[in-house]
C-alpha positions in Angstrom: -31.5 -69.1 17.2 -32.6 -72.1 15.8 -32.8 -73.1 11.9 -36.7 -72.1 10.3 -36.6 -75.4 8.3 -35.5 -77.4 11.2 -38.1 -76.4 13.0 -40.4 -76.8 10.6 -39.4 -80.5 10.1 -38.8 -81.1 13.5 -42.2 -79.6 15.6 -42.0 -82.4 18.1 -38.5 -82.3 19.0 -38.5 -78.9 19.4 -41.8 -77.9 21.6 -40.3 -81.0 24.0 -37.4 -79.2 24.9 -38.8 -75.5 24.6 -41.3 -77.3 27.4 -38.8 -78.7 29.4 -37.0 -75.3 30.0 -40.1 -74.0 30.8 -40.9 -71.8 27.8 -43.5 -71.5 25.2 -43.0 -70.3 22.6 -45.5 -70.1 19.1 -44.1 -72.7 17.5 -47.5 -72.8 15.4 -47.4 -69.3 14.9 -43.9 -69.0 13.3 -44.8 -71.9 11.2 -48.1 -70.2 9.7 -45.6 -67.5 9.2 -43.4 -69.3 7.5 -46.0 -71.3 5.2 -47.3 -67.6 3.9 -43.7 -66.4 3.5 -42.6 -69.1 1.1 -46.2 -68.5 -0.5 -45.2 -64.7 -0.7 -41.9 -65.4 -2.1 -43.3 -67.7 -4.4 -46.1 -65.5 -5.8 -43.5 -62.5 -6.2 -41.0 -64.7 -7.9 -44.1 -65.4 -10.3 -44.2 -62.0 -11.0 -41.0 -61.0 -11.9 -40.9 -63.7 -14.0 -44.0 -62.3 -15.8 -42.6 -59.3 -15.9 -39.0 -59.9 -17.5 -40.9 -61.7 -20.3 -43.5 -58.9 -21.0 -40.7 -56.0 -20.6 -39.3 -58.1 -23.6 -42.4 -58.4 -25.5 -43.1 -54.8 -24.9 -39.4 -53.7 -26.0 -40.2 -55.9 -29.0 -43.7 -54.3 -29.9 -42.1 -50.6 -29.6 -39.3 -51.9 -31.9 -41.9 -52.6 -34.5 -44.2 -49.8 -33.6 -46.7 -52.3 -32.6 -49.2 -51.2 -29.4 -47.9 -52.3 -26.4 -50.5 -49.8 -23.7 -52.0 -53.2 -22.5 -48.9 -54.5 -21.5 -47.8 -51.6 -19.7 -50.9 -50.8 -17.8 -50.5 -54.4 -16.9 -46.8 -54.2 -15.4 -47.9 -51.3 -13.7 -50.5 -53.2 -11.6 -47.7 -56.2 -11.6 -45.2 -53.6 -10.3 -47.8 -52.4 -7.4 -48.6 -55.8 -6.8 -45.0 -57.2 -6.3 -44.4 -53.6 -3.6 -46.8 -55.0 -1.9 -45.8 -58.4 -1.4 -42.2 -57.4 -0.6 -43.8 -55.3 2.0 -45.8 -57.7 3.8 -42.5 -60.6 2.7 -40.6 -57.9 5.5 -43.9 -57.7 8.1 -43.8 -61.5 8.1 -40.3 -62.3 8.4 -40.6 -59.4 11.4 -43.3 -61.1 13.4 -40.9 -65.2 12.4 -37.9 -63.4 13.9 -40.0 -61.4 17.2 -41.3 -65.5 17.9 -37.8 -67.3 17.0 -35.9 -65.1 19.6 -37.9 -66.7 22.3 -37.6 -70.3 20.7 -34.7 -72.1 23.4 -32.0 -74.1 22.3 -32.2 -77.7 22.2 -30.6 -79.6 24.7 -27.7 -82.3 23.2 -28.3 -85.9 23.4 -26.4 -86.1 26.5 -28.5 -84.0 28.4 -30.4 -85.9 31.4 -34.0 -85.1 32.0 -34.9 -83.5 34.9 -37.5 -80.8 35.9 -35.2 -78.9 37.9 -31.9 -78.2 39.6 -32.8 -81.5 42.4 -32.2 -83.6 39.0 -28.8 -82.5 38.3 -26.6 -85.4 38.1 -23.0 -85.0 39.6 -20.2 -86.1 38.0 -16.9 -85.7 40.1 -15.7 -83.7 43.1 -12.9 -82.6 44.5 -11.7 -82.3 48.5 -9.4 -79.8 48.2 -7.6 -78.4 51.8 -7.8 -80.8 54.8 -10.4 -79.4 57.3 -9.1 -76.8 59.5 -9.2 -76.9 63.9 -12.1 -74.8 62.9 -14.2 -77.7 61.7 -14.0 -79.3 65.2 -16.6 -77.2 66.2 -15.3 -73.5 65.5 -16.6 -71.8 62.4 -17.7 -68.3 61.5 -19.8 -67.5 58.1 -18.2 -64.8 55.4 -20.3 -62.5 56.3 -19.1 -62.5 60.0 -15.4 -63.2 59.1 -15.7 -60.1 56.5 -16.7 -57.8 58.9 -14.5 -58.7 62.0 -11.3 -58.4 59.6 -12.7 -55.0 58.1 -12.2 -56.5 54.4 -15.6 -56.1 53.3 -18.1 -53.1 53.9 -21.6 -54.2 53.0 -23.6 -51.3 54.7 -21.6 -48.3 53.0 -21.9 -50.7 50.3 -25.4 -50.7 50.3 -25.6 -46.7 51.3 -24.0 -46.2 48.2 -26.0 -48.1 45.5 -28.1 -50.3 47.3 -28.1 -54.0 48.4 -26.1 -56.5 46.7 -23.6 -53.7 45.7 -20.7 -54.6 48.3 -17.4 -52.2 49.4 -14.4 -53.8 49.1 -11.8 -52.3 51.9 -8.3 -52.5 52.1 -7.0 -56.1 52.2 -10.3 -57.4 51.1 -10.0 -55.2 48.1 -6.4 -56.7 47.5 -7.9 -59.9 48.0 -10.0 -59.5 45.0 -7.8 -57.7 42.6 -5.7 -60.9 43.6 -7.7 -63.7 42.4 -8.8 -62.1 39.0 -4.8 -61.1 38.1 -4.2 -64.8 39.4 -6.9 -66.6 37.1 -6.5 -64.2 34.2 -2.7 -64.9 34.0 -3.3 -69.0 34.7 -6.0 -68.6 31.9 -3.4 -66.9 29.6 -0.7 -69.0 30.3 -2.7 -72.0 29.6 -3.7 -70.4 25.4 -6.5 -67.7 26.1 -5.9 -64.7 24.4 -7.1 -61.9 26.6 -9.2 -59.2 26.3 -10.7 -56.0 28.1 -13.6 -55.3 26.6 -16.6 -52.8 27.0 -19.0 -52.9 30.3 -22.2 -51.5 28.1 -23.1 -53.0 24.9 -25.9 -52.4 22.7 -29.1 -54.0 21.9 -27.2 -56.1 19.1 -24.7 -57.1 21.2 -27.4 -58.5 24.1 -29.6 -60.1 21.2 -26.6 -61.9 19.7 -25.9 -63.9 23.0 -29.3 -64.5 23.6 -29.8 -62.4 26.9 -32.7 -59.7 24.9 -35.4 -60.4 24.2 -36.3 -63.2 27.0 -34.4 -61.7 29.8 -34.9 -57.8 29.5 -36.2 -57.7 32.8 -33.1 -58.8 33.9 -30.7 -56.3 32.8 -29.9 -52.6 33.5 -30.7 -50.8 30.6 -29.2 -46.9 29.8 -32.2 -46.0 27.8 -30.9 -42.6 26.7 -28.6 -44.0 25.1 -29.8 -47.8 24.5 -27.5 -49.3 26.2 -26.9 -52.2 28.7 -24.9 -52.8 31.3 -23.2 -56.4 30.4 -24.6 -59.3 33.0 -21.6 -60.9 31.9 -18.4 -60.4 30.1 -19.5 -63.6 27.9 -21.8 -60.9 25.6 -18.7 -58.0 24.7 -17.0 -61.2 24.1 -18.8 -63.2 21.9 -19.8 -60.0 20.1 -15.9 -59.4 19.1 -17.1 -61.5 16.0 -20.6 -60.6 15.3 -20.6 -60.2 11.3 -17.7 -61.8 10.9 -16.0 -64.7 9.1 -13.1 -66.3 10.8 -10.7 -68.7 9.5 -10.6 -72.2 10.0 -7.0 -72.1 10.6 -8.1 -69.7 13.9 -10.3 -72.4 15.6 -10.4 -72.8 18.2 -10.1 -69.5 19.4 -10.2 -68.7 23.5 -10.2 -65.7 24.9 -10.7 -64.3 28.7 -11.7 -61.7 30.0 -12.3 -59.8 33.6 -15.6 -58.1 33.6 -17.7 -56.1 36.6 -20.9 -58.3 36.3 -24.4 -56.2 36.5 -28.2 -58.3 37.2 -31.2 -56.8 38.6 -31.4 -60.4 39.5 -35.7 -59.7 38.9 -38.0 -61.9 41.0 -35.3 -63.2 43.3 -35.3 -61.3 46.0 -35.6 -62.8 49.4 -33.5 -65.6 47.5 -29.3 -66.2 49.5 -29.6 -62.7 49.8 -27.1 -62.8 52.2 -23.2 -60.7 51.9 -21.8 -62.5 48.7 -24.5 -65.1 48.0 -26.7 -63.4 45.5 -25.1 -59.8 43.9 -26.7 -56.9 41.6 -23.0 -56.1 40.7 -20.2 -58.9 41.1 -16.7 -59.9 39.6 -16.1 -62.4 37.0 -13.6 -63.7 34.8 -14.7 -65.2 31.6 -13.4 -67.6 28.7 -15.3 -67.4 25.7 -14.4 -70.3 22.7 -15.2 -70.3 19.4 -14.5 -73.6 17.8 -15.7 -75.7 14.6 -18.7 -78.1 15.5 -17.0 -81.5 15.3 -14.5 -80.2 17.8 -16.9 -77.9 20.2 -18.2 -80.8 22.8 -14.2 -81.4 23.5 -13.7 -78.2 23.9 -16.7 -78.2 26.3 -14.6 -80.5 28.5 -11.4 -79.0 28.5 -13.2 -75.3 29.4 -14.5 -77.2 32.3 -11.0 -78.5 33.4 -9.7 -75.1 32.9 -12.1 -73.8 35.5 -11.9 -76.4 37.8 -8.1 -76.0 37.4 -8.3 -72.5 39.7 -10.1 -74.2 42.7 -8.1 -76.5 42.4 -4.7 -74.4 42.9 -6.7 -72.8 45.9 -7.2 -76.0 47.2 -10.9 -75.4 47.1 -13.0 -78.5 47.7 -15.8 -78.3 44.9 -18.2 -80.5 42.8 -18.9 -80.6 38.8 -22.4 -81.2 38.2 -24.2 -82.1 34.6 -27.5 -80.1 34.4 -30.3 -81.6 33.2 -32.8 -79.8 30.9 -35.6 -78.1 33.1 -32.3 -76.3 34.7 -30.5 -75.6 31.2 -29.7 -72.2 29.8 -32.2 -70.6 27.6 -29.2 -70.5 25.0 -27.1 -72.9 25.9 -27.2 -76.9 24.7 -25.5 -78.8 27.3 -24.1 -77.0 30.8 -21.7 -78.0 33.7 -21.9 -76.2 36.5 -19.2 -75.8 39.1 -20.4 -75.6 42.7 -18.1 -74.6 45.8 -18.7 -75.9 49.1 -19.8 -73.7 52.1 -19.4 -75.1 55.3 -21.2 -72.3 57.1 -24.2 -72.5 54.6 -23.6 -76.5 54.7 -24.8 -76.6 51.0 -22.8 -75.9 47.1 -23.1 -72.8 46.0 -22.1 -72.0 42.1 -19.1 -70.5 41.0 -19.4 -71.2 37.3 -21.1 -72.6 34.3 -19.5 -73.9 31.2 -21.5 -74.2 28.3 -21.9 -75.3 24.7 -24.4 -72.8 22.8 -23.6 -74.5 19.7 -24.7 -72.5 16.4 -27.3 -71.1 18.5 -25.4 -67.8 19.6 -23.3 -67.6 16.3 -26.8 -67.9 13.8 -28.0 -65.0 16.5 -24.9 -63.1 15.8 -23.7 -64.2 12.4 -20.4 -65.7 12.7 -19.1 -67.9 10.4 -16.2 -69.8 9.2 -15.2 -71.5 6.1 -14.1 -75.0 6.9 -12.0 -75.2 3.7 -11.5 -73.2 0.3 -13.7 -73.3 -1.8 -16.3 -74.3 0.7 -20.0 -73.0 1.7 -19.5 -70.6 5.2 -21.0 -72.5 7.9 -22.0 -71.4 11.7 -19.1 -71.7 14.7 -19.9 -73.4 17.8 -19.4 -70.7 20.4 -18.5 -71.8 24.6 -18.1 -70.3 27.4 -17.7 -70.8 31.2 -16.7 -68.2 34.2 -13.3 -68.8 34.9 -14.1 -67.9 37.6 -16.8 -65.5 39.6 -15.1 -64.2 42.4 -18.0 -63.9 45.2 -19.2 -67.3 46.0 -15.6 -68.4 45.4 -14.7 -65.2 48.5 -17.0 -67.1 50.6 -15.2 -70.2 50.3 -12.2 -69.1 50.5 -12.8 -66.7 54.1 -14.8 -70.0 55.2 -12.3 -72.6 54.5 -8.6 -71.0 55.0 -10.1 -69.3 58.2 -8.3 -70.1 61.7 -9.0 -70.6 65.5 -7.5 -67.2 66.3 -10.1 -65.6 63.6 -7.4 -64.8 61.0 -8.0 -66.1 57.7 -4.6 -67.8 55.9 -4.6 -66.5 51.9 -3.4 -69.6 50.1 0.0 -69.8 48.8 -1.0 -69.0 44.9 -2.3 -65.8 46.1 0.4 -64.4 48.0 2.7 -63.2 45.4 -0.5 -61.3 43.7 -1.5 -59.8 47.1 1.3 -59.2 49.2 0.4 -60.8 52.4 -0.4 -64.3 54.1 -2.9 -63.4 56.0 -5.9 -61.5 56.8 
């Protein structure tokens, strides 16, 4: 969420980017809102101040036995008057806060232009494993590979919940559990702190992060009990802090976490639908930083590295890519994404994004630090990046470590975690 009076004094600046993400908000609207709120607070403050000196002059009349009825019958009409305006003070600061939740960060000064994802700018890669006989010619898709090693069951997947819920079977299912134990303990080891946190939040929790009110359509909601199912361990996360102060002396503070991923993924269908490609329920490991604002755009980098640090143990080629602002976040000020390569797809597919919110998230959720004693509390600067999602990065790995004989090799790092060397 982003600061009343710098919107106010910065209109321009702020409708550019809101445009460029391809919202629009009523800037104009919470600005009218605003103007008649500071006039309301001003016209109450008025009338307190009236009535503080009359309750005096009336106290003082009384003490002499003076008449004071017209004073009185005047506070009474001051007293219904200033209800009122507190009233409407709460209706308006209602309808500012229902139009600043759909306001969109603003994008850092780094940020390239761009109306879409074609106007990403990459910014390194990485080759990873030499290409395998397989590339002369021989190559099955993980869809194919899954099936013909009886590690993944996407039919009695999809008999059970539905499409885009896949059934994990025997090695497969090792296979998983494998790479989240491996990247949560490479996470740890390398200063996260981790944490298992709840699947369902509240509507608190979903706010905070930015996810309600712009993407309700996107999430599965438990309306009994009002309730959602996390899209991503990012929001039980973040939410540790929510109303809290932290100490300087804590920042930065990392945490991971594994989560089960839920999206109704609403108005994509039809989109890399495909085994792995595009999932209503997925696996994810997260890291979540909170850090103080000088420091947060170098922690932005090395929450990249850390991610990129897992492909790169698997030896999975993959690109880092800057996005530019008409493929930004809603919440988030500057993004990387990190993109695996597919060689049956023959295109990147996404296995993470790291990004800076800023104090957009922590003004949403209210956390705060003080940067010294003595000092006023100020917002944090909370990050975070998947570290990493394990689907598209199962379809690079069956696609890339498979062989001419059709068994798929399980790369060293993962061997202690799953028991085996091949599949």
């Amino acid at each position: 969420m982003l600061d009343t009076k710098f919107i106010r004094e910065n209109t321009e600046r702020v409708l550019r980017v809101a445009h460029a993400k391809h919202t629009n908000p009523d800037i104009q609207g919470l600005i009218q809102c605003d103007e008649r709120r500071r006039a309301i607070i001003q016209q109450a403050q008025d009338l307190k101040a009236r009535r503080n000196s009359v309750s005096e002059e009336i106290a003082r009349r009384k003490k002499a036995k003076q008449d004071a009825s017209d004073l009185i019958t005047e506070m009474k009409t001051v007293a219904d008057t200033i209800k009122r305006l507190d009233d409407e003070l709460r209706s308006v600061e209602e309808q500012m806060e229902q139009i600043a939740l759909f306001i969109p960060n603003l994008t850092h000064e780094s940020v390239p232009h761009g109306s879409d994802a074609s106007q990403n700018v990459e910014i390194r890669r990485y080759d990873g494993i030499q290409p395998c006989e397989c590339e002369r010619g021989f190559r099955k898709d993980h869809v194919t590979l899954a099936k013909e090693r009886g590690i993944v069951d996407f039919e009695r997947g999809a008999k059970i919940a539905g499409s885009g819920f896949p059934l994990y079977v025997g090695k497969g299912a090792q296979l998983e559990r494998a790479l989240l134990n491996f990247m949560l303990e490479y996470h740890i080891a390398h200063g996260y702190t981790e944490v298992f946190v709840p699947f369902l939040v509240n509507e608190a929790s979903m706010r905070g992060t930015g996810q309600l009110p712009k993407f309700a359509e996107d999430m599965y909601a438990c309306q009994a009990d009002a309730l959602y199912l996390i899209p991503t361990a990012e929001v039980s996360i973040t939410n540790i802090y929510r109303d809290e102060i932290l100490h300087a002396s804590e920042l930065p503070k990392k945490l991971c976490g594994y989560s089960a991923c839920f999206r109704r993924e609403a108005g994509s269908y039809g989109k890399d639908t495909r085994g792995f490609l595009r999932l209503h329920q997925f696996n994810k490991v997260e890291l979540v930083k909170f850090a103080k604002p000088q420091e947060s755009y170098a922690e932005l980098e090395s929450l990249v590295h850390d991610a990129e640090a897992i492909l790169k143990a698997l030896q999975i080629p993959y690109r880092v890519v800057l996005l530019c602002d008409g493929d930004t976040g809603f919440s988030s000020a500057k993004t990387y994404d990190i993109e695996v390569w597919s060689p049956a797809e023959q295109k990147w597919l996404e296995v993470s994004s790291c990004s800076n919110f800023e104090d957009f998230q922590a003004r949403r959720a209210q956390i705060r630090y003080r940067p010294e004693h003595g000092a006023k509390l100020e917002f944090v600067h909370t990050l975070n990046g998947s570290g990493l999602a394990t689907p598209r990065l199962m379809v690079a790995l069956l696609e890339h470590y498979q062989t001419e004989s059709g068994k798929i090799h399980i790369p060293e790092p993962l061997q202690s975690y799953c028991g085996f060397n091949s599949i």
